[in-house]
C-alpha positions in Angstrom: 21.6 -20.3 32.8 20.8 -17.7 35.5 19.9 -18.7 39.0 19.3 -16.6 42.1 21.9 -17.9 44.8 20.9 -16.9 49.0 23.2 -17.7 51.9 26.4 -18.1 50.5 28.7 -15.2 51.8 25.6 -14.0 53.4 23.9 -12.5 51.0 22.1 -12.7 47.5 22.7 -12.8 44.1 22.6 -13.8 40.8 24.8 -16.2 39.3 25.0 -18.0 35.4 25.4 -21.5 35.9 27.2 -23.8 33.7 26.2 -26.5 31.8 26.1 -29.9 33.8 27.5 -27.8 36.9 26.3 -29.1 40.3 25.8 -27.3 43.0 28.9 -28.3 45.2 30.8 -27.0 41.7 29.1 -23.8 42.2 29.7 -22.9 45.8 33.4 -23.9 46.0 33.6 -21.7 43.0 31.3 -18.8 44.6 32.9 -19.5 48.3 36.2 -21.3 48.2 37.3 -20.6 52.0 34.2 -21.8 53.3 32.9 -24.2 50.9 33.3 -27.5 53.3 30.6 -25.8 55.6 27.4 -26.3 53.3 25.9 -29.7 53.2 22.8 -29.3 50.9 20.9 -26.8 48.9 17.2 -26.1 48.7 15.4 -25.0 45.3 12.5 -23.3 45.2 12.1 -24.6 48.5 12.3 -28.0 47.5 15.7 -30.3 49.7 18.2 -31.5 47.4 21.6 -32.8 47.6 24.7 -30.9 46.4 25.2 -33.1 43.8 22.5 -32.1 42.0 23.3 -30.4 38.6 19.7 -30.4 37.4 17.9 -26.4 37.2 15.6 -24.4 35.5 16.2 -20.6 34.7 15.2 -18.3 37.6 15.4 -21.1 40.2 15.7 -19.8 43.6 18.7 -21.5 46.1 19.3 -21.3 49.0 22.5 -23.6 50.2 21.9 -24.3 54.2 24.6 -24.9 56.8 24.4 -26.2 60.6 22.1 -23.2 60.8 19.3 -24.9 59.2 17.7 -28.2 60.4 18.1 -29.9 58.0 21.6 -28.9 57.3 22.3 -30.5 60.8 20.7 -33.9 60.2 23.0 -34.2 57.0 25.8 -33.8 59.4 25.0 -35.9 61.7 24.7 -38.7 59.5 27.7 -38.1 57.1 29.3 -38.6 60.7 28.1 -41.5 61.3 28.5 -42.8 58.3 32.1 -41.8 58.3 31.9 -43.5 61.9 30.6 -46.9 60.6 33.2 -47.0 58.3 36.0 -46.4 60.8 34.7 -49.2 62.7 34.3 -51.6 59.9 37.6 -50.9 58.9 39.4 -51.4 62.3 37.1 -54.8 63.4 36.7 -56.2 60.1 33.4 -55.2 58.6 31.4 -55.9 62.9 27.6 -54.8 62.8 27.5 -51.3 64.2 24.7 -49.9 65.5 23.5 -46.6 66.0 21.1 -46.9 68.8 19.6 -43.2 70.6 20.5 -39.9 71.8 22.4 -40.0 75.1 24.8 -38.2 77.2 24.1 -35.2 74.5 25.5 -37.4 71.3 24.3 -40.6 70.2 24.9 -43.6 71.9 26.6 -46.7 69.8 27.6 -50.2 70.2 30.0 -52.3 68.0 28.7 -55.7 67.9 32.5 -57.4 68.6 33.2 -60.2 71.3 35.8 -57.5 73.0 35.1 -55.4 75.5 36.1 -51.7 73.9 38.8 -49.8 75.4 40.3 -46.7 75.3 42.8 -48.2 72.9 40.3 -48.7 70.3 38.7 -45.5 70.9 41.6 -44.0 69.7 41.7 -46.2 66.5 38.7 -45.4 65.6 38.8 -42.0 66.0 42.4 -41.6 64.0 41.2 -43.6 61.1 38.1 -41.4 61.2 40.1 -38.2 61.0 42.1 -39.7 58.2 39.2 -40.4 56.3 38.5 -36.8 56.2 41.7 -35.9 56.0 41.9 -37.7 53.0 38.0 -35.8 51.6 36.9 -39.2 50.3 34.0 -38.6 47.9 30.2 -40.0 49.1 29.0 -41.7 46.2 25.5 -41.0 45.4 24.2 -44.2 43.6 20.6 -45.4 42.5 20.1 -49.1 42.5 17.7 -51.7 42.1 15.8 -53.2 44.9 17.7 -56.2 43.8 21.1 -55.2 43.4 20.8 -53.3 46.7 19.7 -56.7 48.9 22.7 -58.5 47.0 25.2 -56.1 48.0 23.7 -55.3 51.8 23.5 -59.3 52.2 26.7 -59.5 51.0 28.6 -56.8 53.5 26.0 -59.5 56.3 23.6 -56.2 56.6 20.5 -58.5 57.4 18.7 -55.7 58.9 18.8 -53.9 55.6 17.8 -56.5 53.5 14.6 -57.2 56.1 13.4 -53.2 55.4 13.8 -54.1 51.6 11.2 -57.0 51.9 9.0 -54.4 52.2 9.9 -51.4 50.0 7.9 -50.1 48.0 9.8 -48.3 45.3 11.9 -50.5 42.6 14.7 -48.5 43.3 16.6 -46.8 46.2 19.3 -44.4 46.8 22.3 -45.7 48.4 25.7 -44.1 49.4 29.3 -45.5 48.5 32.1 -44.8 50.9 35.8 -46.2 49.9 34.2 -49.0 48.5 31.7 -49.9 52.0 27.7 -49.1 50.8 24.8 -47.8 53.0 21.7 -46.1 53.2 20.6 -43.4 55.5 17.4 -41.9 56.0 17.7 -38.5 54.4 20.6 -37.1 52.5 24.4 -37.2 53.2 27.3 -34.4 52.3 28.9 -35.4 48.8 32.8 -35.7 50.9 33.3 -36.3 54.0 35.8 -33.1 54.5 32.5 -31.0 55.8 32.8 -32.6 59.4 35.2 -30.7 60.9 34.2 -31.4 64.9 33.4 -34.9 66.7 34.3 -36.7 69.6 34.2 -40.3 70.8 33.6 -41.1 74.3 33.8 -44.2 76.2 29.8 -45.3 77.7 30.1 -48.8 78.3 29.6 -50.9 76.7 29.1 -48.7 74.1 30.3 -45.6 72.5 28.9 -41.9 72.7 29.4 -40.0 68.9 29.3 -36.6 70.1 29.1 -33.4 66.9 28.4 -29.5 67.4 24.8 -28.6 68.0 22.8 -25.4 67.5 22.1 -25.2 71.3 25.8 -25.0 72.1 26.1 -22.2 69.5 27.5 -25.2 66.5 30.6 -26.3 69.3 30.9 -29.8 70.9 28.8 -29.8 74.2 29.8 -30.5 77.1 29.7 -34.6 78.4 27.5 -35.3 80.5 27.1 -38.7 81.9 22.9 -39.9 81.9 22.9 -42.6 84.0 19.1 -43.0 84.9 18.1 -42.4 81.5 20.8 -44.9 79.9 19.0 -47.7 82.7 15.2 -46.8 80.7 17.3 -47.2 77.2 19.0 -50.6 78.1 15.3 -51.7 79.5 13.4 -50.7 76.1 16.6 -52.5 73.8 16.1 -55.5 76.5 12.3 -56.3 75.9 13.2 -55.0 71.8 15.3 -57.9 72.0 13.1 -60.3 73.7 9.9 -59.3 71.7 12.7 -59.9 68.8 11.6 -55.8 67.5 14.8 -54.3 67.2 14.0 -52.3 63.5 11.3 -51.6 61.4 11.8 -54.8 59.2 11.1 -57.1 62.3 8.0 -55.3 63.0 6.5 -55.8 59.1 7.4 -58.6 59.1 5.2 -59.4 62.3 1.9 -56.7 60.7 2.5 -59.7 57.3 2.1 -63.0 59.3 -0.5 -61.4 61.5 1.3 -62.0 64.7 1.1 -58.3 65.6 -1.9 -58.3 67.9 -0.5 -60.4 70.2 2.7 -58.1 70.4 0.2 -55.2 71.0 -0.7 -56.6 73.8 2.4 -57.8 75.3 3.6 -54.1 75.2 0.5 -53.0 76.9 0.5 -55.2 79.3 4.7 -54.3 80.1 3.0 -50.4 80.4 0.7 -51.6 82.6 3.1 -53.6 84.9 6.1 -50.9 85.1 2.9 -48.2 85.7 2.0 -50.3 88.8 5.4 -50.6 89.7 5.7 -47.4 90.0 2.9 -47.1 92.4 4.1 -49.8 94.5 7.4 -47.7 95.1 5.3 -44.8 96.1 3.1 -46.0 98.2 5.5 -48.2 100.3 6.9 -44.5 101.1 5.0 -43.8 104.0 6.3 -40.2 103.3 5.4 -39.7 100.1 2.8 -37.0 99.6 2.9 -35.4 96.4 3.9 -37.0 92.9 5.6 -34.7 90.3 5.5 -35.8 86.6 6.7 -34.0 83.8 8.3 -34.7 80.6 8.1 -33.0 77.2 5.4 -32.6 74.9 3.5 -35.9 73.2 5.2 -37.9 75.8 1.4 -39.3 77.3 1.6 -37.2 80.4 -2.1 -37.2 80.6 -3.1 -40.7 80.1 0.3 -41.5 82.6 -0.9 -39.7 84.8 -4.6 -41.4 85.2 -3.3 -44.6 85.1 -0.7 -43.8 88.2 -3.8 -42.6 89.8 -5.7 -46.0 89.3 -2.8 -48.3 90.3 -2.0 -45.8 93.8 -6.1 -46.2 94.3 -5.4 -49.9 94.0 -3.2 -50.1 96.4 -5.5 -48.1 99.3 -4.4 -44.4 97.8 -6.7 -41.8 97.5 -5.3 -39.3 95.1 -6.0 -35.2 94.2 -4.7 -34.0 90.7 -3.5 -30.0 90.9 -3.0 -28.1 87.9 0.2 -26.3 87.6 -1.7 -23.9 85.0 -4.4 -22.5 87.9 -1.1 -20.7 90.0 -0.1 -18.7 87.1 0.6 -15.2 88.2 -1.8 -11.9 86.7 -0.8 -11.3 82.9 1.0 -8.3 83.8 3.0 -10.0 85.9 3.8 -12.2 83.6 8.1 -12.7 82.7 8.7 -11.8 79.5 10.8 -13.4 76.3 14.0 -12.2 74.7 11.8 -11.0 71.6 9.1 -9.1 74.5 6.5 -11.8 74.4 5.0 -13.3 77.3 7.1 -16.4 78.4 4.4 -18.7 80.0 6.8 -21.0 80.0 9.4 -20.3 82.3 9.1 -21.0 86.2 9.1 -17.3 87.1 5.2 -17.6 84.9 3.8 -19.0 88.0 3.1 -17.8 92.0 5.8 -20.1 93.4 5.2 -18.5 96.8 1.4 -19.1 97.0 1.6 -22.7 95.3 4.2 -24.2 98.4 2.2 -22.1 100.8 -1.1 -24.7 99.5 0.7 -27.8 99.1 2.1 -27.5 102.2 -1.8 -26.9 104.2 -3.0 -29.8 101.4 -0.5 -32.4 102.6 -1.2 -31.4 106.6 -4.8 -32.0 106.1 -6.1 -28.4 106.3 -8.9 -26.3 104.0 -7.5 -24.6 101.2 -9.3 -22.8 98.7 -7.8 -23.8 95.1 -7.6 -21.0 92.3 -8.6 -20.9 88.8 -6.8 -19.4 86.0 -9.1 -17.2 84.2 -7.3 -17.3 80.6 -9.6 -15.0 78.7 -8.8 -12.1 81.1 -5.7 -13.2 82.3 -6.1 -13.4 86.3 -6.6 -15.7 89.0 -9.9 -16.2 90.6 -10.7 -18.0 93.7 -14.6 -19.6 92.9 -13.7 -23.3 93.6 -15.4 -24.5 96.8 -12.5 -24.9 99.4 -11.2 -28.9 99.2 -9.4 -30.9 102.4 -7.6 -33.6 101.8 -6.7 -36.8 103.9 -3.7 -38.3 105.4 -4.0 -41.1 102.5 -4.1 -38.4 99.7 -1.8 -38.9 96.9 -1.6 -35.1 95.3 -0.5 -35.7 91.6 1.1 -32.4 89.8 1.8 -32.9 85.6 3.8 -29.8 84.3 6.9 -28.9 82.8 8.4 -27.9 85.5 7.7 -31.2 87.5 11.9 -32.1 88.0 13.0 -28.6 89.0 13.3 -28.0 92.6 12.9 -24.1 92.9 9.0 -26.0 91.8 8.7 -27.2 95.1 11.6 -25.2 96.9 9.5 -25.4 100.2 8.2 -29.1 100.5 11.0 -31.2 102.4 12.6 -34.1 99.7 11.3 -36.6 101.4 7.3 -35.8 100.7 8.2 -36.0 97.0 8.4 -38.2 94.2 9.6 -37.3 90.9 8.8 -39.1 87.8 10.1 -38.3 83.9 8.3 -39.4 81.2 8.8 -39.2 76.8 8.6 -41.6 74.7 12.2 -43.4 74.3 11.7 -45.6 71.2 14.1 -48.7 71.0 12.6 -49.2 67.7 15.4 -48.2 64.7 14.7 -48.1 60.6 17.7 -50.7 60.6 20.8 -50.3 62.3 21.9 -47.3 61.1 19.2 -45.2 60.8 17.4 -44.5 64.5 14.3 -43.1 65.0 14.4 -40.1 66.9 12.6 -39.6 70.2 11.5 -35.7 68.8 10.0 -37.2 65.4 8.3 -39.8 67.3 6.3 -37.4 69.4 6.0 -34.9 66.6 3.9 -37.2 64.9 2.0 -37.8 67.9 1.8 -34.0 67.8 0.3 -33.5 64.3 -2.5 -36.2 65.2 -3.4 -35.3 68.8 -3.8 -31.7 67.6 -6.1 -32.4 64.7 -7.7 -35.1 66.7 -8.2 -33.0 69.6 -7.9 -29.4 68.9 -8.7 -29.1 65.2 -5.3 -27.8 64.1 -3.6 -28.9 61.1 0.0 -30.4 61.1 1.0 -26.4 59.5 0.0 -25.2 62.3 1.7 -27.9 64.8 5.3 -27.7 62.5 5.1 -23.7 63.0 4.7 -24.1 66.7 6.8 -27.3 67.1 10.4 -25.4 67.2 9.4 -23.5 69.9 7.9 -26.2 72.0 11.6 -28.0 71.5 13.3 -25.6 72.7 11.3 -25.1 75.5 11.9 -29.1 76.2 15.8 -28.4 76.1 15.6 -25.2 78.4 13.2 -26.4 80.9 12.8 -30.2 81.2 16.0 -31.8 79.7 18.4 -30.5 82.2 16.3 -32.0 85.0 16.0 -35.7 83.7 18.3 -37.3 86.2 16.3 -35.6 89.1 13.5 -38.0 88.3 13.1 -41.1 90.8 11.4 -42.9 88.1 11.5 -42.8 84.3 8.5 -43.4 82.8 9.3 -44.9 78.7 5.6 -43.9 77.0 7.0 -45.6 73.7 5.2 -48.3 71.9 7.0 -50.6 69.8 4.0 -50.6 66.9 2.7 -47.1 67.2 3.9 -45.4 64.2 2.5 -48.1 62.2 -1.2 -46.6 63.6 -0.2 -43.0 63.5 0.9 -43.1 60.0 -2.6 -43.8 58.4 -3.8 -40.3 60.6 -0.2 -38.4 59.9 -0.3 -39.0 56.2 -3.5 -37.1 55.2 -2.9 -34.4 57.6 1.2 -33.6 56.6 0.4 -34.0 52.7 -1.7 -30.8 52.7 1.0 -29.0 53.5 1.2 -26.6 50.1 4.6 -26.9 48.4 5.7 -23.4 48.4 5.2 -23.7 52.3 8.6 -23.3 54.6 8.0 -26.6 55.6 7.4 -28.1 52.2 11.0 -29.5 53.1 10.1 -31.2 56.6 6.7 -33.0 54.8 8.8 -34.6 52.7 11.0 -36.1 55.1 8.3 -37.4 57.6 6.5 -38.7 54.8 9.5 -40.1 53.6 9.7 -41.6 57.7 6.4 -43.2 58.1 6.8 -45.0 54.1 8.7 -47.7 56.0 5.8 -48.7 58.3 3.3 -51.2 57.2 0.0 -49.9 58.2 -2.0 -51.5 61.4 -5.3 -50.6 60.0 -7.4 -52.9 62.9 -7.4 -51.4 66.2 -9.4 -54.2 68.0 -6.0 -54.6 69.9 -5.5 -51.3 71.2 -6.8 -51.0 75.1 -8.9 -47.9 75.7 -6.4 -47.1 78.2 -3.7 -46.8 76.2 -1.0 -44.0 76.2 -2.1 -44.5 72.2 -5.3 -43.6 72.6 -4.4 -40.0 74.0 -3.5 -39.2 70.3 -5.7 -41.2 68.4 -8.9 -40.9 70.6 -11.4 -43.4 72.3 -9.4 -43.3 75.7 -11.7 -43.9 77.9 -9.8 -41.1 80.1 -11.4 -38.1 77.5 
């Protein structure tokens, strides 16, 4: 049988397959010095695993690589899988946990009495590299509902066998490793010889998994300690804990014994509290003139920001809110991308020189005339009446750029206060399987543009890689500048989203690019139960920003 092969010695071709061949068969056969480096195939534009030895004549495949994002996410977890294992085998089948993104890697923590040491680090790390030494086969297995509980309760996975109260499938794919079974949230590499870069580092009291990303052109990047940012994690696993919402089973459990309202408004409320907080810290700085807040996009920047505003006027504040987007320079000025595009989003986009020169007049109490940004010709235009401000004003900026100095190069440190905000879930699938801070606000995204600006989630996904890597350029490097970190996550969001998401990401046509990435949130928001009353939800919520009925619109 015929099929037309992309991507494997860079380029295309046809090939006859043989009968009951899979695809790992075929690309060791068609690429045996770099076979190790493919991790899945797609056909016709479809994800599947390399295991798969089911085709039609003519099908089109394309095997991907760390190239491709999904290729990444199937090494990422065949890593940790291969790191779960490690640790099972060295501390006798301990819980492991997978918990967030941190310190560029992920940050884990082995549920053992012991404090963890350097001596164990390298333990786990040798028997990890011995296990793909050794190219132990991943065992693809489909298994009753039933089976799967029994043999999760037996290896004392109870966070696994909580999801499975609530799945809704009679069956479920499950992975076998040396004889140790999981399940992971997307696909895994058939053998665990593909990961051929990791590193372990110490973070007490956990442990940072750190593997080769795209932005470091597919090497280990470099460790960087997150200290600030590790704080805002250990808060949100803190409350998880005493809320008892560490996973997604908790949570379902709490939507089917209709205990979840008054959960909704405990998180509000803990919003609310660390939002006035916040405001307290400002405003008992007599110097304090001007509030920066940025954070990436979906993170509840705007709602954040009118809230602040309330709790400063609370406390005797008056406050001013300047847009970052009025001191753009002329488009012709404007910098310009690698590919010749206007780059809006870098700094040198905006007049640095006349934005300090009116933040410094605002903050000493003298008349300044504000632009605004005409975008349809693409020049700024000076038809604002002229403002002056008082010695009690609070100016508030929101931008992208809020954490970067060379923003604010000419306003003395101590007039400022810097503030991060995204939304850093605690909540995890199970222990295993975390939910990613990017997915969460992606699906924020896809609802808050249709909600708000009438796009559909195509259009969203085919701006979406863009606007990441505009987060890991521009606002990512600058986290630990912030005075304050602001976590916009909360705990039973998803299970809202998901009932706007669905419609939305399910019109996406099959024989679309992102046929593959449909599949996978879809596959994401199955495991939430579905909060279909919304009585609960404040008008002020971050929520609401996405959703609608703030009563900030």
């Amino acid at each position: 049988m015929k099929i037309e092969v992309q991507n494997v010695k860079q380029c295309n071709q046809i090939v006859e397959m043989e009968k009951d061949e899979s695809f790992y068969d075929l690309v060791k056969k068609m690429d045996k010095e770099n076979y190790k480096k493919y991790l899945a195939v797609k056909v016709n534009n479809k994800l599947q695993e390399l295991i798969v030895n089911s085709y039609n004549e003519d099908d089109k495949v394309k095997f991907l690589d760390l190239n491709d994002n999904d290729g990444q996410r199937i090494y990422i977890r065949t890593l940790c899988f291969i790191y779960i294992k490690a640790c099972k085998d060295i501390f006798n089948f301990v819980d492991v946990n997978i918990e967030h993104s941190l310190n560029r890697g992920l940050y884990t923590e082995i549920k053992t009495k012991k404090t963890i040491n350097q001596g164990d680090l390298k333990r786990i790390k040798d028997r990890m590299q011995e296990i793909i030494y050794k190219q132990m086969p991943i065992n693809k297995k489909i298994l009753s509902t039933k089976e799967a509980t029994d043999i999760f309760a037996s290896q004392g996975m109870h966070d696994k066998v909580e999801l499975l109260k609530h799945w809704n499938s009679e069956f479920i794919r499950v992975y076998e490793l040396d004889g140790y079974y999981d399940t992971f949230y997307g696909y895994v590499a058939p053998n665990t010889n593909v990961i051929d870069k990791f590193d372990l580092k110490l973070f007490f009291p956990g442990i940072i998994l750190i593997f080769p990303t795209k932005e470091n052109n597919f090497e280990l990047p470099e460790y960087i300690e997150q200290k600030k940012l590790s704080k805002v994690f250990k808060e949100a696993e803190d409350w998880g804990e005493i809320m008892d919402i560490g996973n997604v089973g908790v949570l379902n459990n709490k939507i089917v014994d209709s205990t979840i309202d008054d959960m909704i408004r405990v998180n509000e409320a803990f919003h609310e509290k660390k939002i006035a907080y916040i405001a307290d810290e400002i405003t008992k700085d007599k110097n304090i003139k001007i509030v920066l807040i940025a954070g990436p996009s979906s993170s509840g920047k705007t709602t954040f920001a009118q809230r602040l505003s309330i709790q400063l006027r609370v406390n005797g504040k008056k406050t001013y809110a300047l847009s970052l987007d009025d001191y753009f320079v002329n488009r012709d000025m404007t910098p310009r991308d690698e590919n010749g595009d206007y780059d809006y989003e870098t700094i040198g986009a905006l007049d640095l020189e006349l934005f300090n020169e009116q933040l410094l007049n605002l903050m000493t109490c003298q008349q300044v005339q504000i632009p605004v940004f005409n975008f349809k010709i693409g020049m700024r235009e000076f038809t604002r009446e002229p403002i002056e401000l008082t010695d009690d004003h609070i100016i508030i900026i929101e931008g992208i750029h809020g954490l970067n100095d060379k923003l604010t190069e000419n306003i003395p440190q101590k007039n400022k206060f810097r503030i991060y905000i995204s939304a850093l879930t605690q909540l995890n699938i199970d222990n295993h399987n975390r939910i990613a801070t990017s997915d969460l606000r992606l699906i924020r995204r896809i609802v808050r543009d249709n909600t708000h600006r009438g796009n559909d989630a195509l259009k969203t996904l085919e701006l979406w890689d863009n606007v990441v890597k505009g987060a890991e350029k521009y606002i990512f490097p600058f986290q630990e500048n912030a005075d304050a970190i602001f976590n916009s996550a909360l705990v039973y969001e998803l299970c809202v989203l998901k009932k706007y998401a669905i419609p939305l990401i399910k019109k996406i046509d099959e024989d679309s690019e992102y046929y593959p990435e449909r599949q996978r949130l879809l596959k994401f928001l199955s495991y939430f139960k579905n909060i279909d009353n919304e009585r609960a939800i404040p008008y002020t919520s971050i929520l609401r920003e996405f959703i609608g009925g703030s009563c900030f619109e």
